[in-house]
DOFI-439975 format. One record per atom (N, C-alpha, C): residue number from 1; residue in one letter; atom name; x, y, z. Coordinates in Angstrom, 1 decimal, padded with zeros to 4 digits, always signed. Layout:
<pts>
     k   r    a        x        y        z
   NUM   a   CA        X        Y        Z
...
</pts>
This chain:
<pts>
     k   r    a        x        y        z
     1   x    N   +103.3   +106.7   +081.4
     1   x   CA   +102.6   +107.4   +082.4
     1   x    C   +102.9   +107.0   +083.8
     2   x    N   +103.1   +107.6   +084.9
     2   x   CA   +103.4   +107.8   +086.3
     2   x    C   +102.0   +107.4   +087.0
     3   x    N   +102.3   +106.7   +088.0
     3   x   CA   +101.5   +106.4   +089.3
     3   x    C   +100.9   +107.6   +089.7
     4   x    N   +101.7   +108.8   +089.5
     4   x   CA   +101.4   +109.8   +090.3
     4   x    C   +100.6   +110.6   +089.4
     5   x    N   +100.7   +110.3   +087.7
     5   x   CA   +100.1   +111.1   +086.7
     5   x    C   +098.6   +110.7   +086.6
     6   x    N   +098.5   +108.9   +086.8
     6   x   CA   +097.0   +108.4   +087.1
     6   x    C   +096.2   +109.2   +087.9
     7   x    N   +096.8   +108.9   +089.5
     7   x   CA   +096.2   +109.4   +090.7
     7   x    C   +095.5   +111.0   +090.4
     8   x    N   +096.5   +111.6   +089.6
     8   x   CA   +095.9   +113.0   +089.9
     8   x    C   +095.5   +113.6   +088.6
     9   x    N   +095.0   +112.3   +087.5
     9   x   CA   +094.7   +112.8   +086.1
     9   x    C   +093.2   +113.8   +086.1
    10   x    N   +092.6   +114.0   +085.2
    10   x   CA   +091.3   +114.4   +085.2
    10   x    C   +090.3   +113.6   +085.4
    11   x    N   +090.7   +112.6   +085.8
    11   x   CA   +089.7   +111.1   +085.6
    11   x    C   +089.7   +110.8   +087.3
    12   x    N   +089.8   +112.2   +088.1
    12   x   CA   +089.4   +111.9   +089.5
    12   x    C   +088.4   +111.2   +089.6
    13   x    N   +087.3   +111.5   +088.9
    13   x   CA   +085.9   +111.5   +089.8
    13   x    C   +085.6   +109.8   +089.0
    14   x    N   +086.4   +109.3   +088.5
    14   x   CA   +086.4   +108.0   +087.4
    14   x    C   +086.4   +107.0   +088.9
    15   x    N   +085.8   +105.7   +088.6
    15   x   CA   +085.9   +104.3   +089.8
    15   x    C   +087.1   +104.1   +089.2
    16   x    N   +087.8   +103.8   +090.3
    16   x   CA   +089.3   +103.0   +090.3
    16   x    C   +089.1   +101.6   +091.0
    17   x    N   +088.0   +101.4   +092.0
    17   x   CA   +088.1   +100.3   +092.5
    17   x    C   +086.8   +100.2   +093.6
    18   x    N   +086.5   +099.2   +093.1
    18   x   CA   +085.1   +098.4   +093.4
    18   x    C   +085.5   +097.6   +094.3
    19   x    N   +085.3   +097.8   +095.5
    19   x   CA   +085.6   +096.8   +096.9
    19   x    C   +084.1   +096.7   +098.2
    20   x    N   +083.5   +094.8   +097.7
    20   x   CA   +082.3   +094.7   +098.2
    20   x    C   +081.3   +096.2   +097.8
    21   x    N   +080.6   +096.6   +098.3
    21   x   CA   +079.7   +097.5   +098.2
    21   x    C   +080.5   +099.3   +098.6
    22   x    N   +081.7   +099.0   +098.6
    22   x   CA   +082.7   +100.3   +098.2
    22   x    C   +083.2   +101.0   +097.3
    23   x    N   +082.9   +101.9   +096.7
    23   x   CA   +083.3   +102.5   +095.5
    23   x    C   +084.7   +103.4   +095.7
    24   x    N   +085.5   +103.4   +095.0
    24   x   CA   +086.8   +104.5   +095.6
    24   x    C   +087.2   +104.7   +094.2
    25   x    N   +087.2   +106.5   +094.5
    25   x   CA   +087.4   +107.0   +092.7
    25   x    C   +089.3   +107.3   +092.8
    26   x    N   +089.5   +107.5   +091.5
    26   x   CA   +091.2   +107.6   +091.1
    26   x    C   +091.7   +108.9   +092.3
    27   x    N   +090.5   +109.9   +092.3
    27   x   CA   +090.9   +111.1   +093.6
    27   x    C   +091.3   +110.5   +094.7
    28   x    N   +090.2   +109.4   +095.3
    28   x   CA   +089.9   +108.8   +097.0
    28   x    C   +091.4   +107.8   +096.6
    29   x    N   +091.6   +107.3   +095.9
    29   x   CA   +093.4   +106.7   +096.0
    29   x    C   +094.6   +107.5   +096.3
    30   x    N   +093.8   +108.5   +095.1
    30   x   CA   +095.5   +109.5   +095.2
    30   x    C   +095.5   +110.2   +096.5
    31   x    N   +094.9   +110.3   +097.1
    31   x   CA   +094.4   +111.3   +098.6
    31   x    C   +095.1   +110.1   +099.6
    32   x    N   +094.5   +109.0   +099.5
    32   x   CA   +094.9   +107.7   +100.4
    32   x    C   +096.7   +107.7   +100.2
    33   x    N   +097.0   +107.5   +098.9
    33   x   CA   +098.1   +107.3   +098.3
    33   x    C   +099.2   +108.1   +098.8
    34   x    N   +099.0   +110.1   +098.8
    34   x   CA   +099.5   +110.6   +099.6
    34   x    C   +099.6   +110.7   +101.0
    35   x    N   +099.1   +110.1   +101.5
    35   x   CA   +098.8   +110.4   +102.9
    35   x    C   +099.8   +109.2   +103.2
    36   x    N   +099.9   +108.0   +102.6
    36   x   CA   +100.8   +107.2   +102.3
    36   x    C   +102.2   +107.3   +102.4
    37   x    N   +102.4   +108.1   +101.1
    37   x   CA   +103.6   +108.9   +100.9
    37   x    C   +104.3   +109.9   +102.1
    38   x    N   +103.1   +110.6   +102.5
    38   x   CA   +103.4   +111.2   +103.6
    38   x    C   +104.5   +110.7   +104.6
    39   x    N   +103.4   +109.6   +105.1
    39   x   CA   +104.2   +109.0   +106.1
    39   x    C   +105.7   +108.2   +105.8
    40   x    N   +105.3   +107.8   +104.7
    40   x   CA   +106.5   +106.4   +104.4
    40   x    C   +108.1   +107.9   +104.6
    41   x    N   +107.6   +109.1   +104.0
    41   x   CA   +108.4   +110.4   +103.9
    41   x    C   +108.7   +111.3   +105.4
    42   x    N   +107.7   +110.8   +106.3
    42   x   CA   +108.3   +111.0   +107.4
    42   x    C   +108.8   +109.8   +107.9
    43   x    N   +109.3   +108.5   +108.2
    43   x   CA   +110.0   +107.8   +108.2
    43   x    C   +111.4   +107.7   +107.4
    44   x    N   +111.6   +109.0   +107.0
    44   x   CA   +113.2   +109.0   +106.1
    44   x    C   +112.9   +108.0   +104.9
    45   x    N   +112.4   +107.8   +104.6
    45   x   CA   +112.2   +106.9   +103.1
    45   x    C   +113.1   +107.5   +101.8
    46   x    N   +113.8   +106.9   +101.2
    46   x   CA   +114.4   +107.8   +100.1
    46   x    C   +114.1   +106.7   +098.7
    47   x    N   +114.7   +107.1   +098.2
    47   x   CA   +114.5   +106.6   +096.7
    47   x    C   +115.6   +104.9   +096.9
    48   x    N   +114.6   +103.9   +095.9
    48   x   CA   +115.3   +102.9   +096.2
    48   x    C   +115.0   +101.9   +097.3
    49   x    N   +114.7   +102.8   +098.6
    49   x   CA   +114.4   +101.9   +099.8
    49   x    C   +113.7   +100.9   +099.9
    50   x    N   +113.7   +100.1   +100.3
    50   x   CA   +112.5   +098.5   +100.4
    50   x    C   +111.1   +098.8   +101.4
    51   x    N   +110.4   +098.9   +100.6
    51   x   CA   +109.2   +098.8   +102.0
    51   x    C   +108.7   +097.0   +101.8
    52   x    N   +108.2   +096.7   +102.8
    52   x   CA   +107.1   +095.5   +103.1
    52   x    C   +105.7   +096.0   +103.6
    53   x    N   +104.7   +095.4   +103.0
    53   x   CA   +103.3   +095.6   +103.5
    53   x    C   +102.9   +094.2   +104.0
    54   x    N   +102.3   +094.4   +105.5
    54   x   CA   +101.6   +093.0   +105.9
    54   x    C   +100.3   +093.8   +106.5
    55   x    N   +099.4   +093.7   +105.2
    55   x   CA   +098.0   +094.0   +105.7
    55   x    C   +097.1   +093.0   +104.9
    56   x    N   +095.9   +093.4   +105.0
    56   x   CA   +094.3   +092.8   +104.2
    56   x    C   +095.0   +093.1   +102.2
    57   x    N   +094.5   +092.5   +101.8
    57   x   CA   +094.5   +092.6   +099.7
    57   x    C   +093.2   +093.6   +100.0
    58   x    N   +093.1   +094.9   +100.3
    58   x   CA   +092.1   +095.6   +100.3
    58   x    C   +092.7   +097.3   +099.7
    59   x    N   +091.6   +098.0   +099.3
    59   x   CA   +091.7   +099.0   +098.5
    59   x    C   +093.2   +099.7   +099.6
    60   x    N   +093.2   +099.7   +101.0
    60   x   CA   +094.2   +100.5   +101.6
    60   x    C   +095.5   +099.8   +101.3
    61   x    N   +095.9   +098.8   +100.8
    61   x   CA   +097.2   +098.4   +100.5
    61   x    C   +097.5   +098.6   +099.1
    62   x    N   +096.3   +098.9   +098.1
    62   x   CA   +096.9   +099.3   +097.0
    62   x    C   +097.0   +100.8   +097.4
    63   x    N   +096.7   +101.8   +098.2
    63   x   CA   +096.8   +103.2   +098.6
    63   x    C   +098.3   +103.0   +098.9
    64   x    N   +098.7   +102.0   +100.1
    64   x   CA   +099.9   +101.9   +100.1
    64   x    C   +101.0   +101.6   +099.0
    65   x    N   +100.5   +100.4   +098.5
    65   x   CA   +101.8   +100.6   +097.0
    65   x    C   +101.8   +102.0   +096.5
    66   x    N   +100.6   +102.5   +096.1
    66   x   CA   +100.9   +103.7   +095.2
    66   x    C   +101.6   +104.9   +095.9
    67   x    N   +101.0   +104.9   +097.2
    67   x   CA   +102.3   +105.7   +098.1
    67   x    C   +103.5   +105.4   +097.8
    68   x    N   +104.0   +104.4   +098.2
    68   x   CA   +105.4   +103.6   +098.4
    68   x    C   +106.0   +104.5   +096.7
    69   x    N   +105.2   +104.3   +095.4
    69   x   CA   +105.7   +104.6   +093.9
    69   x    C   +105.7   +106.3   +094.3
    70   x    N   +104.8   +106.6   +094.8
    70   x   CA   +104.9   +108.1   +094.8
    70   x    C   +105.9   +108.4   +095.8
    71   x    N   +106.5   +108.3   +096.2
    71   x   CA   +107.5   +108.6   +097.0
    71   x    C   +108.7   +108.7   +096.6
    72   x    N   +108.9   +107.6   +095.9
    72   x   CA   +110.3   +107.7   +095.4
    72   x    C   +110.3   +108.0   +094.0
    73   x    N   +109.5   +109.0   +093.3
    73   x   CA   +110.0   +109.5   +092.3
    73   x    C   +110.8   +110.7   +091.9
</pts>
């Protein structure tokens, strides 16, 4: 199964992640996730490419990995 097949399974409305008193369902990732993608995709990003992330271990950097996976598929 695909990064991109989780994010956008039927199991939207399911918790993906419990951060302090924040709930964020598999939808609120894949939304974060593309918006991710988005960008990394307007920055010429292609398949292969290296990204680095220097942020917080918080729910927005796993939005970012899963962007970074959705991107280059």
């Amino acid at each position: 199964m695909l990064a991109s097949d989780i994010l956008n399974s039927d199991s939207s409305s399911s918790v993906a992640i419990l951060y302090g008193e924040d709930t964020f369902t598999y939808g609120d990732l894949g939304a974060l996730a593309n918006k991710f993608a988005n960008f990394f995709l307007g920055l010429k990003a292609e398949h292969q490419d290296r990204v680095s992330f220097l942020m917080n271990n918080d729910p927005l950097m796993i939005a970012a990995y899963f962007g970074g996976i959705v991107t280059g598929k």
